[in-house]
C-alpha positions in Angstrom: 5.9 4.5 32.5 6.2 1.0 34.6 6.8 -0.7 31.9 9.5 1.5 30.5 11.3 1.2 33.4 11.2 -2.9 33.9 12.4 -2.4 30.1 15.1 -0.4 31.3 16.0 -2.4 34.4 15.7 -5.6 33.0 18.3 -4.5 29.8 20.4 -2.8 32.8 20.3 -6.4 34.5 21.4 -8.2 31.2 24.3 -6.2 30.6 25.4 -6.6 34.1 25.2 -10.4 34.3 27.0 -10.7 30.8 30.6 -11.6 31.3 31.8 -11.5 28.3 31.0 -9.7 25.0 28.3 -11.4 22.4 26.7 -13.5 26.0 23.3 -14.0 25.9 23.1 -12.3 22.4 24.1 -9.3 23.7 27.5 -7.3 22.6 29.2 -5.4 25.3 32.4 -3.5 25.6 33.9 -2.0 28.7 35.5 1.6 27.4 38.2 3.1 29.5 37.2 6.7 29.0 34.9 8.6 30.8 31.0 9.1 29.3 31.3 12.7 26.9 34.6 10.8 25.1 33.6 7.5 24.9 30.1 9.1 23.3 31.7 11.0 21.0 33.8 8.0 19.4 30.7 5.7 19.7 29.1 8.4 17.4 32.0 9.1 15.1 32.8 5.4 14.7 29.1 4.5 13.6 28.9 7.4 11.4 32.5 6.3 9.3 31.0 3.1 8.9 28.3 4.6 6.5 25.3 5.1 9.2 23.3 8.1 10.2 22.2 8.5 13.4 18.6 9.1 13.8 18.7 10.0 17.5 19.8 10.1 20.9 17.7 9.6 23.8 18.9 11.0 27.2 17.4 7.6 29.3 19.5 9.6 32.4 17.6 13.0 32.0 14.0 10.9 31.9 15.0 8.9 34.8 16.2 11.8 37.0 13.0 13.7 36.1 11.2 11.1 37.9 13.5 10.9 41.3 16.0 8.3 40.4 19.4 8.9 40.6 21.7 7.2 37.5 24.7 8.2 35.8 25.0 9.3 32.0 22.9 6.9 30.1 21.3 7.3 26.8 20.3 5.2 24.0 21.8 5.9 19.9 19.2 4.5 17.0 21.3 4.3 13.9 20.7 2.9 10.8 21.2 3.6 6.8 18.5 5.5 5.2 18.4 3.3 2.3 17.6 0.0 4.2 15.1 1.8 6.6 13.4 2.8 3.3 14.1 -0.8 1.3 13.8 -3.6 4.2 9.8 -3.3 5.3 9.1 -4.7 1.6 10.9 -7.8 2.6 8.6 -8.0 6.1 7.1 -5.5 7.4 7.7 -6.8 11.0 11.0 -5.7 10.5 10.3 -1.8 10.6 9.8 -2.3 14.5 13.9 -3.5 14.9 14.9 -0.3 13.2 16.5 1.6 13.4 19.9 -0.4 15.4 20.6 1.0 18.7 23.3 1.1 21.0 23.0 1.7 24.9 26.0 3.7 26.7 26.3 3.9 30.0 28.3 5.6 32.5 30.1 3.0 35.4 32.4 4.5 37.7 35.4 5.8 35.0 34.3 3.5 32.6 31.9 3.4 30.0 29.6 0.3 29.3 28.4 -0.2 24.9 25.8 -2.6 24.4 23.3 -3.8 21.8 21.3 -6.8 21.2 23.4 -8.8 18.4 21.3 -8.4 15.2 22.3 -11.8 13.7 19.3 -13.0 16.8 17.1 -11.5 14.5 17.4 -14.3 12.1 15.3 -16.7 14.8 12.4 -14.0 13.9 12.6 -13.5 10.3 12.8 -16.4 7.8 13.5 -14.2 4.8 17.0 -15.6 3.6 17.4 -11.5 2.0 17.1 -10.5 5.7 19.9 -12.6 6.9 22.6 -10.9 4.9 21.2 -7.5 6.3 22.1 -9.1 10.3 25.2 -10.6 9.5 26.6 -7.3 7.8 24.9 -5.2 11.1 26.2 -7.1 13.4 29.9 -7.4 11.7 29.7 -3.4 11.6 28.8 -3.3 15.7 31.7 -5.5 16.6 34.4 -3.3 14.4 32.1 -0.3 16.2 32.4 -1.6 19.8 36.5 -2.6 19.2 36.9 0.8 17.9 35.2 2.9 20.9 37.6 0.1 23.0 40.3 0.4 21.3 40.0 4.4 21.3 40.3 4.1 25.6 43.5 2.7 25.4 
């Protein structure tokens, strides 16, 4: 459990200290609508772009059931069945970076998107078949992120 939530806290901390979107490999997006909208674009948007979404975890509902106090926060894994299935051959390591996921977070109005930026996963993984797979994942988060933006406007 303590090392869930120094995870958690230290992601919290990243996203906070980013200024802008794609710093410190990390993609962010400010949202101007409140949490239960800008999650139901996040998930519509990832969905039109031919993903399936595995799973939400409620990170707020675990948090609150151990005393803390946080806003709406949760955690979307994504990813297409067919690479989940197809991409271990390639490396195995990979299986433990899938599937993607995308943090939301509730911040007074606003809603924060984040995500690590897949194309880092390329310092990892030296399989050039890989690379293709992080360029076109992260290309498909920053259409994802403008989208769920663009939808608060």
């Amino acid at each position: 459990m303590r090392r869930y939530r120094v995870m958690l806290g230290t992601l919290l901390l990243a996203a906070l200290s980013a200024s802008a979107a794609g710093a410190g490999g990390l993609l962010m997006a400010r949202v101007d609508l409140p949490f239960p909208e800008a999650m139901a674009q996040l998930q519509d948007s990832i969905v039109s772009h031919g993903y399936t979404i595995s799973r939400i975890q409620r990170v707020d509902a675990g948090l609150r059931a151990n005393g803390y106090s946080t806003a709406a926060y949760q955690v979307v894994f994504f990813a297409k069945p067919d690479e989940m299935r197809a991409l271990p051959s390639l490396d195995p390591e990979i299986a433990a970076y899938l599937p993607l996921q995308i943090v939301i977070y509730a911040e007074r109005g606003h809603t924060l998107i984040l995500a690590a930026d897949p194309r880092k996963l390329a310092t990892f993984f030296t399989q050039p078949r890989l690379h293709s797979h992080f360029a076109k994942w992260a290309h498909d988060m920053r259409v994802i992120f403008r989208e769920v933006r663009r939808s608060g406007q």
